[in-house]
N, C-alpha and C positions, 0 to 999 in steps of 0.2 A: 543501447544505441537506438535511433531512431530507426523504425521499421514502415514500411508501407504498407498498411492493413488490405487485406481480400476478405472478399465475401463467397465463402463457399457455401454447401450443403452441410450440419453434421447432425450429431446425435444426441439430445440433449442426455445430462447423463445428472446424478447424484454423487457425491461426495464421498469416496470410501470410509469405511467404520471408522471411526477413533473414540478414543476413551473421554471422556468430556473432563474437560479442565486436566487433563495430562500435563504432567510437569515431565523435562527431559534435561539432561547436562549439553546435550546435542547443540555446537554452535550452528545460526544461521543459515552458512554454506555450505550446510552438511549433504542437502538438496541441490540437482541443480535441472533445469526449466529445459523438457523434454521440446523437442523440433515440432514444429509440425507435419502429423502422422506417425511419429514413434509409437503412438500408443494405439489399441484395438479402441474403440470407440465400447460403451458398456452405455447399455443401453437402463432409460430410466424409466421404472415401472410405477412410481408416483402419480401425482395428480399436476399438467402442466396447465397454467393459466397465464393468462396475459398477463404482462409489466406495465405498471403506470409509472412510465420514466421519461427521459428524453429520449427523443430519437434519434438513432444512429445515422450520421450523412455522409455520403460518399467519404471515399479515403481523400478524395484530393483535401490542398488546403490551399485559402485564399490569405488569409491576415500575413501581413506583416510582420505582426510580433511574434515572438519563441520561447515556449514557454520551458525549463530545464527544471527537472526531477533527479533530484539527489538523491541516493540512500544506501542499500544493503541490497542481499537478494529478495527482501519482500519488494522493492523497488523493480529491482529486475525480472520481477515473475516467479520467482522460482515457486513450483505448485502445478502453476497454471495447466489444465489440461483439457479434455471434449468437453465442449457446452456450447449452448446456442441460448438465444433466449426469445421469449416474444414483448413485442411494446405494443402500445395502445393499439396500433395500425394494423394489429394482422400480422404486422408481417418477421417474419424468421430470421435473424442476425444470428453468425458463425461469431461466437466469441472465443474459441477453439485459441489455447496457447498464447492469449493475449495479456499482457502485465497492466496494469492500473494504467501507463501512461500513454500506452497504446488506445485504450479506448476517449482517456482524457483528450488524444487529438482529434475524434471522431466526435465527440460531443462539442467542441471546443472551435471546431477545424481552425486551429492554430499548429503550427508545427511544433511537436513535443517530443524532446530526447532525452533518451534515459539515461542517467548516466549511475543505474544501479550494480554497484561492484558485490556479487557474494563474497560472506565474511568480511567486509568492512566494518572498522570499530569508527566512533565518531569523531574521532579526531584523522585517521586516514581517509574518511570522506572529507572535513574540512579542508585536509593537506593536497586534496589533488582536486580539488573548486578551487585552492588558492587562498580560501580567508584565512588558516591558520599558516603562521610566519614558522615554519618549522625545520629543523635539520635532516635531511632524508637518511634513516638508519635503514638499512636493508633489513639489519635482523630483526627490528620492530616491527616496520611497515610491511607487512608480506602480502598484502592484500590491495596494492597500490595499481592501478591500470592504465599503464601510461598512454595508449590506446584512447581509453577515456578523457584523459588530461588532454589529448591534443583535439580531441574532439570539442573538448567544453570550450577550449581557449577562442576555437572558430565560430561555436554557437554559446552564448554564456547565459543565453536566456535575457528574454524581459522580464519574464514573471518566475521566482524559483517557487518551486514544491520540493519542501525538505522534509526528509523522515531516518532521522540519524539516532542512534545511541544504542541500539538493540543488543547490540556484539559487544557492549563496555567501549574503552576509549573516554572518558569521563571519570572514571575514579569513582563512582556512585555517589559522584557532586553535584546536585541540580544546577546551582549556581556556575558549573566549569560547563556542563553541557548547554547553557544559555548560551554562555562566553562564544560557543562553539557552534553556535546557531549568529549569534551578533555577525561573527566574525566573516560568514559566508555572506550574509545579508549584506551587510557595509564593501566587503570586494565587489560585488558584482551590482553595487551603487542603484542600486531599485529599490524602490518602496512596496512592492506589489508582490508578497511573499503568501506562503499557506505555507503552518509547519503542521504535521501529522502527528498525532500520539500515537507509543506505542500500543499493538493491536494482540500482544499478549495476555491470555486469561491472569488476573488477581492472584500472584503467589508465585507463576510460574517462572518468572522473566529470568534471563540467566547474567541479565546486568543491572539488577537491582534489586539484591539480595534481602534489601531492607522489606518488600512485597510479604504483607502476606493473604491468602486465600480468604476470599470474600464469605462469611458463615449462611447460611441458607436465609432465605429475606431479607436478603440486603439488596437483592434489584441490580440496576445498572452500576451504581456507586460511580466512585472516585478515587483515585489512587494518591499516592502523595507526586509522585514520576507525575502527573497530568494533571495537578491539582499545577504544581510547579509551571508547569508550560502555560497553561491558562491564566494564572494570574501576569507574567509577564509579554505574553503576545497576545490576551484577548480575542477578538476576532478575526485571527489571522491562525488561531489555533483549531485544529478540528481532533475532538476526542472520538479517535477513527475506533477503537474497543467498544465504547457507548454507540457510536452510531450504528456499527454492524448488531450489536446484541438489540440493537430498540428498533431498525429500519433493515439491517441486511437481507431480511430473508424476504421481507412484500417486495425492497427492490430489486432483488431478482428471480422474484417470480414462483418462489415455493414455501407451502404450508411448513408453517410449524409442526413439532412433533411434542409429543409429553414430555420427555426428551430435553429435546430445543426449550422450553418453557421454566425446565428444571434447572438449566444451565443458565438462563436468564436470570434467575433468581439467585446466583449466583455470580451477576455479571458476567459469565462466559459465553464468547460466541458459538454457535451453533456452530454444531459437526457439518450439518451439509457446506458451510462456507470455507470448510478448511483442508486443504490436503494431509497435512499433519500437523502436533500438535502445537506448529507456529505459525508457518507458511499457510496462506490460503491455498483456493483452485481456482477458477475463470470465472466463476458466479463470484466467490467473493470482491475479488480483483475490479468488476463490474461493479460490485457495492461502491468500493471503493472511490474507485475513478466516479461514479453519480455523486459522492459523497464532497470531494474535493470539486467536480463541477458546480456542485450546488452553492459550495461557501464564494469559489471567483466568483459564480452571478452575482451573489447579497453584495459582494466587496468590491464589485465595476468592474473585475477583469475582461470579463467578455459577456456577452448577452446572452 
């Protein structure tokens, strides 16, 4: 749901240990996106350096248009926790417990609603945006947010940002998960879309079995899952996996590790960007939301 972002004081902090490129049976929602102040602030004993990024602007927003973010709980945040970061200017932005779409309306100042459901497969996100024509089964759909649905119906977005399939819902058909992207697209009658690739390490994914783990020197690569997305939405695709692993970590603001370098080499994203080993935290989330800011600018959405 859409949130009014504040600016407070926090702590910048580093990403808790994880095992690099972990694989887990653990669906999605297994997480769920901690309040802000649930957690003690942990403090980072790193090296912090400014971010060469956009600048954070006031929480108001002035535009007209709305832009709507679909997806699962990497949609909704789940991870997010103390972070701050710095931009060119100096100055200290709280990104403390903020999800991707939250900072996208601070860089964007368009109004932006999340309408990320934990554990939604991709066809219960289609079903509650509307573009899939579907029979509502209780015992299927458990993951349905009616809350959401009445939300979206009052804001349905000018611009969607979609990132569906994580949780299956698809059948591990590339051609059924299009179908299932068309289908939102064409409902909500806009032309001015961003679909996201999934931001799971090479081998891991737990809805596309077909993955397997990237062998060392293979770099950033390509999946067959984003190889799929790219050739039928082109530049309206962003391979969000590649961009965190080749730009996440200068965008917000922390060194590499031998580490992080090694996981590169395997196309997997850096531990400091992840809470665990699906969900990002606040720095990633930041990657993020710069990531999909960056593509609207090339594609006219906003300046």
């Amino acid at each position: 749901m859409k949130r009014i972002l504040s600016m407070v004081l926090a702590t910048s902090i580093a990403a808790a240990p994880l095992s690099a490129c972990a694989n887990s049976d653990a669906p999605k929602a297994a997480a769920s996106a901690a309040p802000s102040g649930s957690l003690e602030p942990r403090e980072w004993s790193g090296p912090q350096r400014q971010v060469t990024a956009p600048e954070l602007p006031s929480a108001e927003t002035d535009s007209q248009r709305e832009i709507a973010c679909w997806g699962d709980s990497m949609t909704k945040g789940v991870g997010a926790d103390v972070a701050s970061i710095f931009v060119s200017s100096g100055e200290e932005f709280d990104i403390s417990y903020l999800s991707y779409p939250d900072v996208l309306e601070r860089l964007t100042g368009m109004s932006t609603y999340n309408y990320g459901v934990s554990g939604a497969t991709s066809d219960e996100i289609a079903y509650m945006q509307g573009g899939a024509q579907l029979e509502y089964d209780a015992d299927y759909f458990t993951a349905v947010d009616e809350d959401v649905m009445e939300q979206s119906r009052e804001h349905p977005g000018d611009i969607l940002v979609l990132e569906i399939g994580s949780n299956g819902g698809w059948n591990e058909d590339y051609d059924e998960l299009i179908e299932q992207y068309r289908s939102m697209i064409d409902h909500a009658g806009c032309e001015d879309y961003i679909i996201i690739g999934d931001t799971d390490d090479p081998g891991t994914s737990v809805a596309d079995s077909s993955q397997e783990a990237f062998p060392d020197g293979t770099g950033t690569g390509e999946t067959a899952w984003e190889a799929a997305l790219r050739e039928e939405f082109g530049d309206h695709f962003i391979n969000m996996r590649a961009f965190l692993v080749e730009r996440g970590l200068d965008v917000a603001g922390l060194e590499a590790t031998d580490d992080d370098r090694e996981a590169a080499e395997r196309g997997c994203v850096s531990e400091q960007l992840r809470s665990d080993w699906t969900h990002l935290n606040s720095l990633g989330y930041y990657a993020q939301a710069v990531a999909v800011y960056e593509r609207g600018r090339d594609l006219g959405y906003w300046s």
